[in-house]
BABA-939284 format. One record per residue (C-alpha): residue number from 1; x, y, z; residue in one letter. Coordinates in nm, 4 decimals. Layout:
N
+-----+----------+----------+----------+------+
!  nr !        x !        y !        z ! rest !
+-----+----------+----------+----------+------+
! NUM !        X !        Y !        Z !    a !
...
+-----+----------+----------+----------+------+
END
This chain:
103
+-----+----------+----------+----------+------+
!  nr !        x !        y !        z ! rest !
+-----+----------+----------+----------+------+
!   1 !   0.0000 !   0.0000 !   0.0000 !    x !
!   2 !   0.1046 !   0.3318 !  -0.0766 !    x !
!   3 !   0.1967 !   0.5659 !   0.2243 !    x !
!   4 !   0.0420 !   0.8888 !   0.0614 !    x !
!   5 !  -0.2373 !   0.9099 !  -0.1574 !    x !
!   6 !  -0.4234 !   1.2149 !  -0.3301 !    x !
!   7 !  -0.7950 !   1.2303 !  -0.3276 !    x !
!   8 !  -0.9022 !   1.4220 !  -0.6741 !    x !
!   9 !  -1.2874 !   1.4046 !  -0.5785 !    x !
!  10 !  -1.2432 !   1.6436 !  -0.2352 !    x !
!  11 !  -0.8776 !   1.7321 !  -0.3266 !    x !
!  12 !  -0.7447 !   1.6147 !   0.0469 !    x !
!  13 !  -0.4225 !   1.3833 !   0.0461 !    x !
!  14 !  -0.4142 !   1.1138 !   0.3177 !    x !
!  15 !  -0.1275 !   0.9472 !   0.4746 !    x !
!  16 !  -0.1322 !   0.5566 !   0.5712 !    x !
!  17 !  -0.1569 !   0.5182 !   0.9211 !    x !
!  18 !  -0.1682 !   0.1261 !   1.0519 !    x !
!  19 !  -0.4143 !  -0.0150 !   0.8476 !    x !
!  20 !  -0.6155 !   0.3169 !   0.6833 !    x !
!  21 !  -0.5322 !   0.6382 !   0.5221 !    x !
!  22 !  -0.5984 !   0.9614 !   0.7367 !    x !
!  23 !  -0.5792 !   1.2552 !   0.5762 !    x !
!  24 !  -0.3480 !   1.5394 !   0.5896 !    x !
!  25 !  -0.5581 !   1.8402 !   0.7567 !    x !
!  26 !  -0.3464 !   2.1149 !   0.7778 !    x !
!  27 !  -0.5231 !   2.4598 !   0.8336 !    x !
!  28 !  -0.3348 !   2.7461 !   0.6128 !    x !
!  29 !  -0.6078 !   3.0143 !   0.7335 !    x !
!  30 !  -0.5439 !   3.3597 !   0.6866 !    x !
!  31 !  -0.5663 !   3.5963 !   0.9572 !    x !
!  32 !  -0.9197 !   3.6504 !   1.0827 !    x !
!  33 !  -1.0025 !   4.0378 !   0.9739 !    x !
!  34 !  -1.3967 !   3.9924 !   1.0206 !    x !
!  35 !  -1.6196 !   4.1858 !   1.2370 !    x !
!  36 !  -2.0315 !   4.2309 !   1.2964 !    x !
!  37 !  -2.0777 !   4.0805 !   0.9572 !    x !
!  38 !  -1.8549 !   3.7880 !   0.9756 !    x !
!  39 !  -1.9561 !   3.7031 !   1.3076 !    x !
!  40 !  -2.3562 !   3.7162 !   1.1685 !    x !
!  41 !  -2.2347 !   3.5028 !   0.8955 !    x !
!  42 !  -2.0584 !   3.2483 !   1.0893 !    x !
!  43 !  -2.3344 !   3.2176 !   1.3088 !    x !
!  44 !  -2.5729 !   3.1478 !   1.0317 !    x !
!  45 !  -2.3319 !   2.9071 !   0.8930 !    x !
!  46 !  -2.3235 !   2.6876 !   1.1914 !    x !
!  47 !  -2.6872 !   2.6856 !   1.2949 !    x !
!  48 !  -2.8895 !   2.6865 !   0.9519 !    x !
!  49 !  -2.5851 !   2.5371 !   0.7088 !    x !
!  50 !  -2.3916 !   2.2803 !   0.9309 !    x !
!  51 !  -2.2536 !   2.0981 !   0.6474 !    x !
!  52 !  -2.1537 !   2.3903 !   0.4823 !    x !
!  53 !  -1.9687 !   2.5293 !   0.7767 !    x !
!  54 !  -1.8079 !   2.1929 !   0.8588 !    x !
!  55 !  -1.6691 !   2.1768 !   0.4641 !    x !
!  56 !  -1.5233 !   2.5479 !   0.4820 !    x !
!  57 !  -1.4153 !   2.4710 !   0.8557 !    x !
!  58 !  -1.2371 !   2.1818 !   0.7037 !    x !
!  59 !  -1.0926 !   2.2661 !   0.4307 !    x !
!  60 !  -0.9651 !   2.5547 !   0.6157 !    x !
!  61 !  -1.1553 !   2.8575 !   0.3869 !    x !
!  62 !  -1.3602 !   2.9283 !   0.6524 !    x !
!  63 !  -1.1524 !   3.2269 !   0.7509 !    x !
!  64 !  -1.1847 !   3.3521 !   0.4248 !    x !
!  65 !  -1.5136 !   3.3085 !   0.3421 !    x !
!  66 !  -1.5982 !   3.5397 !   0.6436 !    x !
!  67 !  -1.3554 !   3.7966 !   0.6011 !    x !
!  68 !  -1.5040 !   3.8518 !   0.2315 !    x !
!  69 !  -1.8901 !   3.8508 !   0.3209 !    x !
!  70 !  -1.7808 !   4.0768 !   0.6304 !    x !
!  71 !  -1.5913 !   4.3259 !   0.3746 !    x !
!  72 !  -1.8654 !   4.2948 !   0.1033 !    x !
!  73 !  -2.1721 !   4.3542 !   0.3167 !    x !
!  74 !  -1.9695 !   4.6612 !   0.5024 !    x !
!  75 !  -1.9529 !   4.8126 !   0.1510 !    x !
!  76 !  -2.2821 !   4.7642 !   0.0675 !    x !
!  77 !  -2.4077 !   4.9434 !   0.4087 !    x !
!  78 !  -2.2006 !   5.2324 !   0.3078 !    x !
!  79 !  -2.3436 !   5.2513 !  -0.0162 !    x !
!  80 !  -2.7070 !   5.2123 !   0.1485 !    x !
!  81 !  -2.6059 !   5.4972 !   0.4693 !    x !
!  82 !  -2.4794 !   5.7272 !   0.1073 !    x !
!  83 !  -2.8153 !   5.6242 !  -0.0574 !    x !
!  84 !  -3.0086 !   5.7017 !   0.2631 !    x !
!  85 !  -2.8446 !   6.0508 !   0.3264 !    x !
!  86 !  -2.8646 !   6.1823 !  -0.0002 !    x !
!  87 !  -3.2624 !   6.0860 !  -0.0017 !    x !
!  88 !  -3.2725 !   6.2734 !   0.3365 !    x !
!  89 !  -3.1173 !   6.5765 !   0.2352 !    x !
!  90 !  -3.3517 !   6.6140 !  -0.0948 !    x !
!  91 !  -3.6761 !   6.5748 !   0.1240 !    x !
!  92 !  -3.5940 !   6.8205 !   0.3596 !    x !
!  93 !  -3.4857 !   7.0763 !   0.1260 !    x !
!  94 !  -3.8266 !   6.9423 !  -0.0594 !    x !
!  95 !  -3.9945 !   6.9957 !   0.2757 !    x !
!  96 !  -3.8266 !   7.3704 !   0.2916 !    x !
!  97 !  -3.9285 !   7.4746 !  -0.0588 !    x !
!  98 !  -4.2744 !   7.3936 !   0.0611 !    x !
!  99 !  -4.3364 !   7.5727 !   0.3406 !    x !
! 100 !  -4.1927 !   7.8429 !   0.2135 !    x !
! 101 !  -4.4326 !   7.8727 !  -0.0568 !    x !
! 102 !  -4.6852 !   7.7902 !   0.1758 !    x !
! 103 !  -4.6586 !   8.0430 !   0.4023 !    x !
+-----+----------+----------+----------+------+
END
């Protein structure tokens, strides 16, 4: 038997231990930048998507999966806040220019 095999189906290699092959976990996260978003996310993951969290977890992409939802979804709330503000600031001077000709 051959001491170390490659998988091509989940892409893991395994390394014969005794009499089976375990395989070669080896966790090459990067550093874990998320914050509110990330934290929502990887709480979703784990109670509504278990088996989804348990195959990023494992193939060591959960780190990175988080830290790009948590710095895509921060973008998009600044882009919503900009939205929001600029709306704001035309209905009030919408709101001026009509009670001035109001009154």
């Amino acid at each position: 038997m051959e001491k170390h095999v490659y998988d091509e189906k989940n892409g893991l290699s395994y390394t014969l231990c005794g009499d089976c092959y375990l395989p070669d976990l080896v966790l090459n996260e990067e550093e874990p930048t998320y914050g509110k978003y990330g934290m929502l996310r990887k709480q979703f993951l784990k109670e509504y998507r278990p088996i989804r969290y348990q195959n990023l977890l494992l193939s060591g992409k959960l780190t990175a999966h988080l830290n790009q939802i948590d710095q895509e979804v921060t973008e998009q709330v600044e882009v919503l806040m900009k939205q929001m503000a600029e709306k704001t600031g035309r209905e009030r001077k919408l709101k001026e220019a009509g009670s001035d000709e109001v009154g």
